[in-house]
N, C-alpha and C positions, 0 to 999 in steps of 0.2 A: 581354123579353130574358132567354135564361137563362143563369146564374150555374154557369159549368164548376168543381166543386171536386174538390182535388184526392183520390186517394180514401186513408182510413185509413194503410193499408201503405205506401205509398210514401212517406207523408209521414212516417212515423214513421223509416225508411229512409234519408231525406233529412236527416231531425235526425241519426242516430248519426253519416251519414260526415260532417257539419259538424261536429260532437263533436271525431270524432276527429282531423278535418284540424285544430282548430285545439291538440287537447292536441299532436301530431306538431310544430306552429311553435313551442310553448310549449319542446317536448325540443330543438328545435336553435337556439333562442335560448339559451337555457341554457347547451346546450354551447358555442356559440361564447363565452358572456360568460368559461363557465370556462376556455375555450383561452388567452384574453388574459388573464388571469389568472397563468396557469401553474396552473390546480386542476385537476384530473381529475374527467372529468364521471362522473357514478355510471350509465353503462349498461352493460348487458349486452354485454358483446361476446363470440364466440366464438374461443375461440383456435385457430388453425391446429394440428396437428397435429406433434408435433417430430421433424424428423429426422435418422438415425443422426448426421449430425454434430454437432447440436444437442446433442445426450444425449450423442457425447464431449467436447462442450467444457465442459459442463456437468457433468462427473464426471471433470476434469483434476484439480482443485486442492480441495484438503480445503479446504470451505466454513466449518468450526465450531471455532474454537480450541478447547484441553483446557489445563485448569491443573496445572501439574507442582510438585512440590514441593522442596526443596533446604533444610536447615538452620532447618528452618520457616519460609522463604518462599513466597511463592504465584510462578511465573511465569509468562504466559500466550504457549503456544506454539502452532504450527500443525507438525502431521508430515511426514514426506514425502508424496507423492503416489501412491509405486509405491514395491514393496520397491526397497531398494540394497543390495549388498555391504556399503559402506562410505560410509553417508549423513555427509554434511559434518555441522558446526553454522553456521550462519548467526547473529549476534546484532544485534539493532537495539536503537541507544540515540538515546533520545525525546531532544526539544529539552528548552530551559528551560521551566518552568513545565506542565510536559507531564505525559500519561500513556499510558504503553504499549501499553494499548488504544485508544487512538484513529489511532496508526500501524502497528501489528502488521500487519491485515489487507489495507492495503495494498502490503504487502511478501510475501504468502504464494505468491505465482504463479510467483516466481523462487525463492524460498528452496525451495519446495515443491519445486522439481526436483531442486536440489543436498541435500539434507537438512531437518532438523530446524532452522523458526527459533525462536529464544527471544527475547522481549522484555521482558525488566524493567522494573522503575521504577525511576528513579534513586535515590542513595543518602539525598535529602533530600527528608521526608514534608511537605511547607508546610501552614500551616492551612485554605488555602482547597480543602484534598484534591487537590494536585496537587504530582509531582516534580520536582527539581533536582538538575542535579551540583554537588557542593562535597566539601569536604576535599581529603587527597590524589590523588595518583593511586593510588595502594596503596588507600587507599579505596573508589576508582571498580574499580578491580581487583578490588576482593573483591565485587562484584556480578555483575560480567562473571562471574569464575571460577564463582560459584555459576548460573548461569543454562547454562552452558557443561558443568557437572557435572549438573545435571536432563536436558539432552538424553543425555547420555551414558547416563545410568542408564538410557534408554530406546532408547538399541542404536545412537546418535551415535557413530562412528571417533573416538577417543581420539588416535590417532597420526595423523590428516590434522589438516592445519593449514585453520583455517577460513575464516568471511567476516565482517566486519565493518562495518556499513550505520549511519552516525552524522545523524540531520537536527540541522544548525543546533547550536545545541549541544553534542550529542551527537556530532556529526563531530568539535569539538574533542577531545572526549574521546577519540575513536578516534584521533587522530594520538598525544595523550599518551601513549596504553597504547605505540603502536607506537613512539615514541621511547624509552621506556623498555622497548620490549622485554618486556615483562609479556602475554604468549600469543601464539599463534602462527597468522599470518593470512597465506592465499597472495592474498588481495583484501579490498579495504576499496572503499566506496561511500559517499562524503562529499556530502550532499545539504544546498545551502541555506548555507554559510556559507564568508567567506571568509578560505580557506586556503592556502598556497602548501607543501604539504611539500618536501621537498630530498629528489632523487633519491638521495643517499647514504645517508640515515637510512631511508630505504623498503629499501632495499637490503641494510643489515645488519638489519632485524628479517625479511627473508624475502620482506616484499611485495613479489610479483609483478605485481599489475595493480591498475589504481587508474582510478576511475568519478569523475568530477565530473557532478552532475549539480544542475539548478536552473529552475526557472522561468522565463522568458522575465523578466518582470516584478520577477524577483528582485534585489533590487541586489547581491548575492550572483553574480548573474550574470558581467559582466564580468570580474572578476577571477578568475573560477573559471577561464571559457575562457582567457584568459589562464598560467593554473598548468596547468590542460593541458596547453596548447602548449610551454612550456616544459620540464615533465619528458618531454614527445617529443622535444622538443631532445635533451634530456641521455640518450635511450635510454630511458626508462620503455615501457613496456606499458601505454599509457592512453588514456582516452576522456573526452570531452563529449558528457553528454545531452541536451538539451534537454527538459524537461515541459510544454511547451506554455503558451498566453498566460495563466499563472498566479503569481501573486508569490511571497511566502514561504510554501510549503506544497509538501507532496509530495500532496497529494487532487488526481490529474491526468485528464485524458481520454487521455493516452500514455498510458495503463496498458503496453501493451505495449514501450514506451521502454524504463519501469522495469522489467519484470520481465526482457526483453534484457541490462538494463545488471547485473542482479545474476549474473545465470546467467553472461554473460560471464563478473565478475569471482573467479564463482567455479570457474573451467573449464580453471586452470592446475594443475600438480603433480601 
């Protein structure tokens, strides 16, 4: 009997595509283990190709803040988007225990349309390198005004009255300045704490439109919708946001909520 073997080539042939089919199961085990994971599998992918609309959405909103100076302070702002006549100022005041950079850039999509935002840190530096409002409000005021004066030195309308975006915190602080009258806001944007301003004190310091907005999950919620509906009662110019199923944080999947709810309130005057 003879013994048919197979020849050289082929078999050598035979070994690589086994080779390769099995590194090929070794790459989509892999990737599937890192899918369920939530890790990102390290392959090569090719990107599609971007288009026009792509590259305008993507060159809408000044991606890189720039640090502005004021009385030898640092504050980290985001510019407009497009020249303006008369770019507003936007100011966002961080929660408790916060820092300005970690909310800034979620705020730059809306402020980015109406003007120049500025975001401070508040006026108490903690040890563990994070800020807090304390003292007066005259206090809290002289942060506002200097962050409010860096926009300006950088071509910010002096004489338009601005916008005022407070999380948690920082919202109380914005109702303070506004009961006391201490600068001049045609919209405030009170995200995450609960507040009930009186339509009358909105009224004499100027404020025209007023945003509540909050996290579904936010206990902050309820009674925000609530102070809503009620300065609609009373004739306000006002809104409830919703930020989707998230608790206490403005870090949302609405992005476009937010940036709606700022451009709104800053879209009177």
């Amino acid at each position: 009997m003879k013994t048919h073997r197979i020849p050289r080539a082929p078999r050598k042939a035979a070994f690589v595509c086994l080779a390769l089919a099995a590194a090929l199961a070794a790459v989509l085990a892999f990737t599937a283990r890192a899918a369920a994971r939530g890790m990102p599998a390290r392959l090569h992918v090719t990107e599609q190709p971007l288009t026009a609309r792509d590259r305008a959405v993507r060159a809408k909103y000044p991606t890189q803040p720039v640090e502005l100076r004021d009385d030898g302070r640092t504050i980290l702002a985001f510019p407009p988007r497009a020249a303006r006549s008369k770019p507003l100022t936007v100011v966002y005041l961080h929660g408790i225990h916060g820092r300005a950079e970690n909310g800034c850039p979620w705020l730059r999509e809306g402020a980015s349309e109406l003007g120049w935002l500025v975001c401070p840190d508040a006026n108490e530096h903690l040890s563990n390198d994070t800020f807090s409002w304390s003292g007066s409000v005259s206090d809290q005021r002289a942060v506002v005004a200097r962050a409010e004066h860096a926009a300006q030195a950088q071509g910010a309308d002096a004489a338009s009255a601005g916008v005022l975006v407070g999380f948690s915190q920082g919202a109380y602080v914005a109702l303070d300045l506004v009961r006391a009258q201490l600068g001049r806001y045609r919209g405030i944007v009170l995200i995450g704490a609960d507040v009930a301003p009186a339509r009358a004190v909105l009224a004499a310091a100027g404020v025209e439109r007023v945003v509540f907005a909050a996290g579904d999950l936010d206990a902050a919620s309820a009674p925000m919708k609530r102070a809503a509906e009620q300065l609609g009662r009373d004739g306000m110019d006002v809104r409830y946001v919703s930020l989707g199923r998230i608790g206490h944080s403005y870090q949302t999947a609405e992005k476009q909520a937010l940036r709606d709810a700022i451009v709104w309130a800053g879209g009177s005057s």
